[in-house]
MARKOLDREN-641296 format. One line per field, with one value per residue (C-alpha): residue number from 1; residue in three letters; z, y, x. Coordinates in pm, 1 decimal. Each point is the difference from the previous one (the first is absolute). Example, Ala and Ser with C-alpha at 12.3 -4.5 7.8 and 13.67 -1.06 7.14 Angstrom:
<atoms>
resi	[1, 2]
resn	[ALA, SER]
z	[780.0, -66.0]
y	[-450.0, 344.0]
x	[1230.0, 137.0]
</atoms>
This chain:
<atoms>
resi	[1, 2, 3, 4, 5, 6, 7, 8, 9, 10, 11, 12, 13, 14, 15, 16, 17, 18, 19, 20, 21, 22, 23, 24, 25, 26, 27, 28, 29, 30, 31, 32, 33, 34, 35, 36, 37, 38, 39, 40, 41, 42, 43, 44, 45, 46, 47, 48, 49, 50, 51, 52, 53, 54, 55, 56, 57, 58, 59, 60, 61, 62, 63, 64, 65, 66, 67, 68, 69, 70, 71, 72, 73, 74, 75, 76, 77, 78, 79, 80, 81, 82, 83, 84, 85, 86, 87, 88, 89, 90, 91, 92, 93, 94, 95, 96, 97, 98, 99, 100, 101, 102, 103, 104, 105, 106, 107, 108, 109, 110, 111, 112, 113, 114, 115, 116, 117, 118, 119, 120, 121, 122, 123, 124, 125, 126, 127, 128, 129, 130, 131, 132, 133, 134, 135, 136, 137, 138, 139, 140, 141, 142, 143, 144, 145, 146, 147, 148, 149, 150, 151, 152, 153, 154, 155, 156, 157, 158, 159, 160, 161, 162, 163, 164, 165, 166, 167, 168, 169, 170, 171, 172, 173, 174, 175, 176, 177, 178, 179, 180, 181, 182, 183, 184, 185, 186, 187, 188, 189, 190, 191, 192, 193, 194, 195, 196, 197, 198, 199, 200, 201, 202, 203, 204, 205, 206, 207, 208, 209, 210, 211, 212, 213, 214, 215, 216, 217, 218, 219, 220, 221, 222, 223, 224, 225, 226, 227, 228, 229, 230, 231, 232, 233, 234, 235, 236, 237, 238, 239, 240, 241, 242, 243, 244, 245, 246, 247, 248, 249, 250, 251, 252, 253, 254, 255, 256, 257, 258, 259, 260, 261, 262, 263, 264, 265, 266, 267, 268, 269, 270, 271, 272, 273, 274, 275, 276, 277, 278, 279, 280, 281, 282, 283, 284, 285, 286, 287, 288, 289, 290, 291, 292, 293, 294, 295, 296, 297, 298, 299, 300, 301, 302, 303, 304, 305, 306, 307, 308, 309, 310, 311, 312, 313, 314, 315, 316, 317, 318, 319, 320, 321, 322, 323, 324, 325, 326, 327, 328, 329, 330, 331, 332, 333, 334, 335, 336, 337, 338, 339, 340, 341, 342, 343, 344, 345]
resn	[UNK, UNK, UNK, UNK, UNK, UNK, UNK, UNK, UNK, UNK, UNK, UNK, UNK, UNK, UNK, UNK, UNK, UNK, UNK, UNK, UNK, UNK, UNK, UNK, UNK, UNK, UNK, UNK, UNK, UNK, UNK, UNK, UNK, UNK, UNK, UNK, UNK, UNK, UNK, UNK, UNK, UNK, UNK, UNK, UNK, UNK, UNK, UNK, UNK, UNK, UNK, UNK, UNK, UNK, UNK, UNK, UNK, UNK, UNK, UNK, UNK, UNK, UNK, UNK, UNK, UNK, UNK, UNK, UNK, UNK, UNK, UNK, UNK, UNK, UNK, UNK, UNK, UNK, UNK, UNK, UNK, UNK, UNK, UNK, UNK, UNK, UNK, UNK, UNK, UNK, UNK, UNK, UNK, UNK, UNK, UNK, UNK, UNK, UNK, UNK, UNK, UNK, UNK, UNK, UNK, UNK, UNK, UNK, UNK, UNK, UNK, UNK, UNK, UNK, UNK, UNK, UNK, UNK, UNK, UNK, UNK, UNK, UNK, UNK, UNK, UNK, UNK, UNK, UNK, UNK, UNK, UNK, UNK, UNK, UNK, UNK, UNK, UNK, UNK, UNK, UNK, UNK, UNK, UNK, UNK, UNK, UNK, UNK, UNK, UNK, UNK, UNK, UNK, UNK, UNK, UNK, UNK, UNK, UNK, UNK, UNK, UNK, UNK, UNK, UNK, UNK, UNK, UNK, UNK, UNK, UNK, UNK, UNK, UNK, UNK, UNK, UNK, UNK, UNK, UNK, UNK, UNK, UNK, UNK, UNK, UNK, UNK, UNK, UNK, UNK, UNK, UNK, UNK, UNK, UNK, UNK, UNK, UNK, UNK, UNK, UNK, UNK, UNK, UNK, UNK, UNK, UNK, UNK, UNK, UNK, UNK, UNK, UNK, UNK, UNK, UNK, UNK, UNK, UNK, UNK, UNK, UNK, UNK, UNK, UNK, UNK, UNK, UNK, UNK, UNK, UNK, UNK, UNK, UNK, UNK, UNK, UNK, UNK, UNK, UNK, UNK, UNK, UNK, UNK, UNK, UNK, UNK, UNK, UNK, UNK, UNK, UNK, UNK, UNK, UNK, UNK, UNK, UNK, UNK, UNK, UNK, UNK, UNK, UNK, UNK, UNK, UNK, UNK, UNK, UNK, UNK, UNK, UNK, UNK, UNK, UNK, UNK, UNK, UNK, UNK, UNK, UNK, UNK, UNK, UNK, UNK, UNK, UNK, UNK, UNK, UNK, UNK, UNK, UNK, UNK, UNK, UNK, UNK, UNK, UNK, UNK, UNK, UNK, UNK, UNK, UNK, UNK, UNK, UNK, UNK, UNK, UNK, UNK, UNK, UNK, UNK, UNK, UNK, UNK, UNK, UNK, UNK, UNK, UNK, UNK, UNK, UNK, UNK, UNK, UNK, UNK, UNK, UNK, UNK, UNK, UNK, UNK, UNK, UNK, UNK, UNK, UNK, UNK, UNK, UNK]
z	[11995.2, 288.8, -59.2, 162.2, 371.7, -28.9, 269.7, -94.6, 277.6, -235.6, -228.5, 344.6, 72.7, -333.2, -32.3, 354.5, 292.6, 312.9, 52.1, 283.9, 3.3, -309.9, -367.4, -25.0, -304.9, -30.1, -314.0, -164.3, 209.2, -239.8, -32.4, 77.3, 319.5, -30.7, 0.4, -214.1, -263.9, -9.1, -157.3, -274.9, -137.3, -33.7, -265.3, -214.0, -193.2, 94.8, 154.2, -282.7, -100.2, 344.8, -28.8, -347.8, 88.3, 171.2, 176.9, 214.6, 54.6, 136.1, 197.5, 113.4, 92.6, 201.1, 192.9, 277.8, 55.2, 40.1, 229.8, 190.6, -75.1, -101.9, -104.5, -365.6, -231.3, -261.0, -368.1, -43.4, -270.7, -48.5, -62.1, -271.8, -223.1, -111.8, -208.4, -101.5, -130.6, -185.1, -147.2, 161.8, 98.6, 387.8, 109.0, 420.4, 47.8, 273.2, 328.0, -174.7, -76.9, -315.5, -300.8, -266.8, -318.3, 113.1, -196.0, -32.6, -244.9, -218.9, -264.1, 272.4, 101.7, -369.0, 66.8, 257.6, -163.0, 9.5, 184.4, 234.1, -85.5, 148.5, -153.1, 172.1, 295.5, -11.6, 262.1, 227.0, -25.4, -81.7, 363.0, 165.1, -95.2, 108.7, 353.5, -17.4, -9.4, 345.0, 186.8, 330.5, -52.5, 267.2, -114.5, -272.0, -307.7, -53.4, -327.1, -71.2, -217.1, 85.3, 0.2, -302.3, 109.5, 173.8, -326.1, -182.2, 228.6, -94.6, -330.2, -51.7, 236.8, -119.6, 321.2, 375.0, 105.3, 369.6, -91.1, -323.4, -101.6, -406.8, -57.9, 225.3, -250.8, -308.0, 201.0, 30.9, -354.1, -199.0, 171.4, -315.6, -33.3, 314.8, -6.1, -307.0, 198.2, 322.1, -198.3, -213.1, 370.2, 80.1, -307.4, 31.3, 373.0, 8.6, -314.2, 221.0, 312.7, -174.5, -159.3, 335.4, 148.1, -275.6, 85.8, 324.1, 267.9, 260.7, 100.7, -127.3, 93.2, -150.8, 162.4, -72.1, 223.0, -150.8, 46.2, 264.0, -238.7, -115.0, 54.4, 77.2, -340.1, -171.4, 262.5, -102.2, -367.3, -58.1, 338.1, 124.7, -344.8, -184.7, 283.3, 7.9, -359.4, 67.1, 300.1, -156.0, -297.7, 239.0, 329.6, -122.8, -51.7, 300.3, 323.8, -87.5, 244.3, -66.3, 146.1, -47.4, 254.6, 69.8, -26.3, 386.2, 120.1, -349.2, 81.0, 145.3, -273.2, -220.6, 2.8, -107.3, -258.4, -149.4, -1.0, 192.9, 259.1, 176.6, 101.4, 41.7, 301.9, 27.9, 271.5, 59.6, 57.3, 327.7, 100.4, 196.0, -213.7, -302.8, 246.6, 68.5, -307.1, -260.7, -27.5, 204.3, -226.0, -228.4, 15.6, 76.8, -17.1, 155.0, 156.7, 196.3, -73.1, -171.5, 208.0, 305.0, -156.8, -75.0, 389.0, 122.6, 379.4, 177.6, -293.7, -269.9, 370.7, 80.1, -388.5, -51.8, 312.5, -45.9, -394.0, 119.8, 257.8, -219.3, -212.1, 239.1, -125.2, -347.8, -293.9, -55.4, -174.0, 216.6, -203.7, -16.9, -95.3, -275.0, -102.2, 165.9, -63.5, -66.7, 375.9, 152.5, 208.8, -127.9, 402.9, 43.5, -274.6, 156.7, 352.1, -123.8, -203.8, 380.5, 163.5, -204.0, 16.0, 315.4, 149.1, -267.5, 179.3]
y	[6611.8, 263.0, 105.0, 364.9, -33.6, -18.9, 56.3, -322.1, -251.5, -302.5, 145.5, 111.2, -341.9, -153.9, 259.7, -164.1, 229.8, -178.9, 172.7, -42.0, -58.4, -211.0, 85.6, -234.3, -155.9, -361.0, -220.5, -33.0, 296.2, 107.9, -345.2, -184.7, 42.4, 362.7, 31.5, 331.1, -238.9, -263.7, 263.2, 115.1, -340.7, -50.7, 264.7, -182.0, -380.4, -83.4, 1.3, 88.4, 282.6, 143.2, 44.6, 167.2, 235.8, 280.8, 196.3, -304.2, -107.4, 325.7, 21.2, -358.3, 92.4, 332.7, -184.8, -123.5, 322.3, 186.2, -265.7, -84.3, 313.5, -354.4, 175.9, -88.6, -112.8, -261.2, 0.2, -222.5, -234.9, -357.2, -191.8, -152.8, 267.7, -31.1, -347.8, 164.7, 249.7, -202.5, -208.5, -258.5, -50.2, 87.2, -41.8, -21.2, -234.7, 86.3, -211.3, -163.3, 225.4, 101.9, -216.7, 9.6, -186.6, -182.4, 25.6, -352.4, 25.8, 152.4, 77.0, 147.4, 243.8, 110.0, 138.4, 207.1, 400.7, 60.9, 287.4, 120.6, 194.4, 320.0, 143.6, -246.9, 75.7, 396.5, -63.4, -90.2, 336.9, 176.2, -127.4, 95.4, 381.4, -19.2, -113.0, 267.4, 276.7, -71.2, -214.7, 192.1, 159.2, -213.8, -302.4, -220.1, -205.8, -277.3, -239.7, -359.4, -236.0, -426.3, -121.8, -237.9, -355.9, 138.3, 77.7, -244.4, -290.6, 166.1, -8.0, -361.6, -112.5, 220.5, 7.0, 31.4, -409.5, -79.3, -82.9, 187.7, -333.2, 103.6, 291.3, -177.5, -298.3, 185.5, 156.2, -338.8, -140.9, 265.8, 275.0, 183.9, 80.7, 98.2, 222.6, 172.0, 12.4, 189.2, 204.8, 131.0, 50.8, 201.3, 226.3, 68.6, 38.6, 287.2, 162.2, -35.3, 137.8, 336.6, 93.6, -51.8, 202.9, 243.0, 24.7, 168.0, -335.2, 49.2, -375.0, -320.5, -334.9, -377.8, -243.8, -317.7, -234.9, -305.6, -23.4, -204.1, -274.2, -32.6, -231.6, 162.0, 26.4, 108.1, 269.5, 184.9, -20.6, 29.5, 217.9, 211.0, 104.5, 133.6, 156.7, 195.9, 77.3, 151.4, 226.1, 87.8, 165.3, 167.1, 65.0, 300.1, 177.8, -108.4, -260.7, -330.0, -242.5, -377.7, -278.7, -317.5, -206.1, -338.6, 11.1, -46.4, 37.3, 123.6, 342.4, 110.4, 34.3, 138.2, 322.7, 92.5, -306.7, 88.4, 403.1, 100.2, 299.8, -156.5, -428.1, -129.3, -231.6, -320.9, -37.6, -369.7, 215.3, 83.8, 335.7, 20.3, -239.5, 264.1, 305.1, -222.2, -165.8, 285.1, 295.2, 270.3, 246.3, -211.7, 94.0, -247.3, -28.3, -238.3, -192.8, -60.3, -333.5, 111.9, -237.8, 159.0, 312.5, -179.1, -126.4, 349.1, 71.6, -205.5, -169.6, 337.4, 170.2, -261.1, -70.9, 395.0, 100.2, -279.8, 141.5, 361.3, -135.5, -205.5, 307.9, 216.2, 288.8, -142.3, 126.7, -206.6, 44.3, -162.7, -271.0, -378.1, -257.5, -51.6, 182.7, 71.1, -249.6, 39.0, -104.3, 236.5, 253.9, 352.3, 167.2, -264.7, 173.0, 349.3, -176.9, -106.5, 332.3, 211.4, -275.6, 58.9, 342.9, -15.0, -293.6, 93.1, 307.0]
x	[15264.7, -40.0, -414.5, -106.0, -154.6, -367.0, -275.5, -190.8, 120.5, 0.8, 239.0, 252.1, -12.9, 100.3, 260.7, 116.7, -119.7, -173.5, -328.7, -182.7, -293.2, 121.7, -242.4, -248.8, -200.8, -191.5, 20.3, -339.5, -105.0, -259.5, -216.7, -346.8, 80.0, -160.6, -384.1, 82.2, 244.9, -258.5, -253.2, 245.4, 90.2, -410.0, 34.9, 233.1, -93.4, 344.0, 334.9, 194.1, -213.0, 29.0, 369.8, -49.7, -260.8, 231.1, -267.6, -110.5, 333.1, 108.4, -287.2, 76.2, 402.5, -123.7, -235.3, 159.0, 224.9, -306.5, -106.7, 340.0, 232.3, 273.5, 361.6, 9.5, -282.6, 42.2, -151.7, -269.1, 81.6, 105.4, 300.3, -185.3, 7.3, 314.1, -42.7, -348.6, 203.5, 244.7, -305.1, -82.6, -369.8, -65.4, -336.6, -142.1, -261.6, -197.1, 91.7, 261.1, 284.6, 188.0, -12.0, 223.8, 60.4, 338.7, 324.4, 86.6, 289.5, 185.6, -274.1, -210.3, 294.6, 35.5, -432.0, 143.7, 91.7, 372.2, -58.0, -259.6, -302.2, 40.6, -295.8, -218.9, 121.7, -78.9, -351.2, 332.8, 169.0, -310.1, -106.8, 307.0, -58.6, -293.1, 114.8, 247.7, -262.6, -159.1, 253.5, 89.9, 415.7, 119.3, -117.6, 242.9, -109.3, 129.6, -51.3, 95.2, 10.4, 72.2, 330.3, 59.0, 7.4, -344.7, -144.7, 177.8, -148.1, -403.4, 106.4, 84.3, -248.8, -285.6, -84.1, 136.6, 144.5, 82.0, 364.5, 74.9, 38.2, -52.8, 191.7, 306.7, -5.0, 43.1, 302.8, 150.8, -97.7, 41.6, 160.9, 142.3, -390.5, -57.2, 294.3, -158.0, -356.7, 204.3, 212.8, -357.7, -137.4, 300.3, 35.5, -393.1, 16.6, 281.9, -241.5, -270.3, 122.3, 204.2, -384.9, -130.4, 261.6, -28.8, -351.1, 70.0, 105.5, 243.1, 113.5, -92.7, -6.2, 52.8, -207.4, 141.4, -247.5, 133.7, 348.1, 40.4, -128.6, 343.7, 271.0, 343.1, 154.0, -324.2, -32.8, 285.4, -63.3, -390.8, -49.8, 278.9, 184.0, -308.0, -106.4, 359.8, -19.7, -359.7, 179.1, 324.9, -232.3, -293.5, 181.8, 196.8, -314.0, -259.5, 112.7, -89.6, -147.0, 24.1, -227.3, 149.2, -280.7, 144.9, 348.9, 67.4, 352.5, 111.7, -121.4, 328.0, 143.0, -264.7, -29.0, 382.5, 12.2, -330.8, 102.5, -363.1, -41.8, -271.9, 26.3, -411.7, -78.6, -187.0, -217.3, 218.7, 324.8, 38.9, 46.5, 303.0, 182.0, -45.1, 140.5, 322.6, 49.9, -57.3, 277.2, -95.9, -114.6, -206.6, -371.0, -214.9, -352.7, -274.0, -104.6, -282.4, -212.6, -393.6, -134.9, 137.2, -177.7, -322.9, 17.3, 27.9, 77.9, 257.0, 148.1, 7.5, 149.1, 278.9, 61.4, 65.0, 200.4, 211.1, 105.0, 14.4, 283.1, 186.9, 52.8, 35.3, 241.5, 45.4, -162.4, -313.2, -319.1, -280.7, -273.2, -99.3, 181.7, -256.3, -322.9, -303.0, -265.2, -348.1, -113.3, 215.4, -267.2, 85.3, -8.2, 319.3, 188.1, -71.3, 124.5, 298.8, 107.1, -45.2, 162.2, 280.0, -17.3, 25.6, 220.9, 265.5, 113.0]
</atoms>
């Protein structure tokens, strides 16, 4: 589908036009990294209710494009929502992550809701709107929600695992229920992402951080097919952008298999090997290491100038290879967005 040339850089670049300098935006941009974050989430008793109260988390999206001027903004939300909204009990526990009461067979599939809650999700779209109203005209929104097997693998667990060890059991013992878990994920994902689009966002993305976890086979099944059902039903209305961190070599491939405008980079894939082994005009985006960022100076210098010349003259959008953590000093995110600026030209 041939979409109307827009001003906004990120959305030239995902309709295939090299910009230079290329559009830039960070994962986890808006975060405890910022002094000015760190107050907000002090007004709120917890995570969850942060994500559902839609004048902080506008306020909390805006915040570092006020401070940074970054290309695109993304909503401030959670993956987790979505099994919240389909039923299941998500809780944060402070220091120790998301907890959630684990699906551990077929009984505690059937406590899910057949479909998702929409109406428990209005903060979400209420929050976009209110984003809308103050976000500068050149600057994109972009939503997202997590890529199935990502979700999937929380939902099992109850909690994040080193290996995904849980949720890739129950896809080798019982994988008719699994199927029926990823295909739920799916159906509420696509419902999920038209409301947020409806709601006013331009592009979204589908992080799916755990895919790598799977064994060839799996990949293709619990990874790379839902995530091309999710696109073939969103992408003719906003670019999509998948994130499939992990996968390694398999990204050359991706982005025409999986049906996505925009590929996402892990910081382990090496720059130049992406330019080469990726069709031409795919988009790309990535994918700088945080630490690099937290290390500031030599390393953020050499880490970013050598991205900015792999992609030379291709249509890439310019971020990490991950998100920004929490140690990350804020004047090394402003460094990095004029370097970029600047050496991309």
């Amino acid at each position: 589908m041939t979409r109307p040339a827009s001003a906004k850089t990120l959305l030239r670049v995902l309709a295939g036009e090299a910009v230079d300098p290329p559009p830039i935006w960070l994962m986890r941009q808006a975060g405890r990294y910022l002094p000015e974050y760190r107050a907000l989430r002090a007004r709120t008793p917890s995570f969850l209710d942060f994500c559902y109260a839609p004048k902080i988390a506008a306020e909390a999206t805006l915040q570092p494009i006020r401070r940074y001027g970054f290309d695109a903004a993304i909503l401030f939300s959670d993956i987790l929502v979505v099994p919240d909204a389909l039923g299941q009990v998500v809780r944060f526990e402070a220091g120790e992550g998301p907890r959630l009461d684990p699906i551990l067979d077929r009984a505690g599939f059937e406590r899910l809701k057949p479909q998702i809650d929409l109406e428990r999700l209005s903060p979400v779209f209420e929050t976009i709107g209110r984003i809308l109203e103050t976000l500068p005209e050149e600057t994109a929104l972009i939503g997202f929600c997590g890529a199935p097997f990502t979700v999937a693998s929380y939902m099992v667990a109850g909690r994040g695992t080193p290996d995904q060890g849980p949720a890739r059991l129950m896809a080798y013992r019982d994988p008719e229920l699994f199927a029926a878990l990823i295909d739920r994920l799916v159906e509420a994902s696509i419902a999920y992402l038209h409301r947020q689009i409806d709601a006013g966002v331009e592009v979204v993305q589908i992080f799916d951080t755990w895919a790598g976890a799977l064994a060839p086979g799996e990949y293709e099944r619990w990874c790379l097919e839902p995530l091309r059902r999710i696109a073939a039903a969103v992408s003719p209305r906003v670019p999509v952008i998948g994130f499939p961190k992990g996968i390694g070599a398999r990204l050359a491939g991706f982005g025409e298999a999986a049906g996505v405008a925009g590929v996402g980079l892990d910081s382990g894939v090496d720059s130049f090997w992406a330019a080469k082994a990726l069709p031409r005009g795919q988009t790309t985006q990535g994918n700088l290491d945080p630490l690099a960022l937290v290390a500031g100076g030599p390393a953020l210098e050499a880490g970013a100038r050598r991205i900015l010349d792999a992609f030379r003259g291709r249509p890439h959008i310019f971020n990490l290879g991950h998100g920004v953590t929490p140690q990350t000093p804020p004047e090394h995110v402003a460094a990095l967005v004029e370097l970029v600026r600047r050496e991309g030209r």
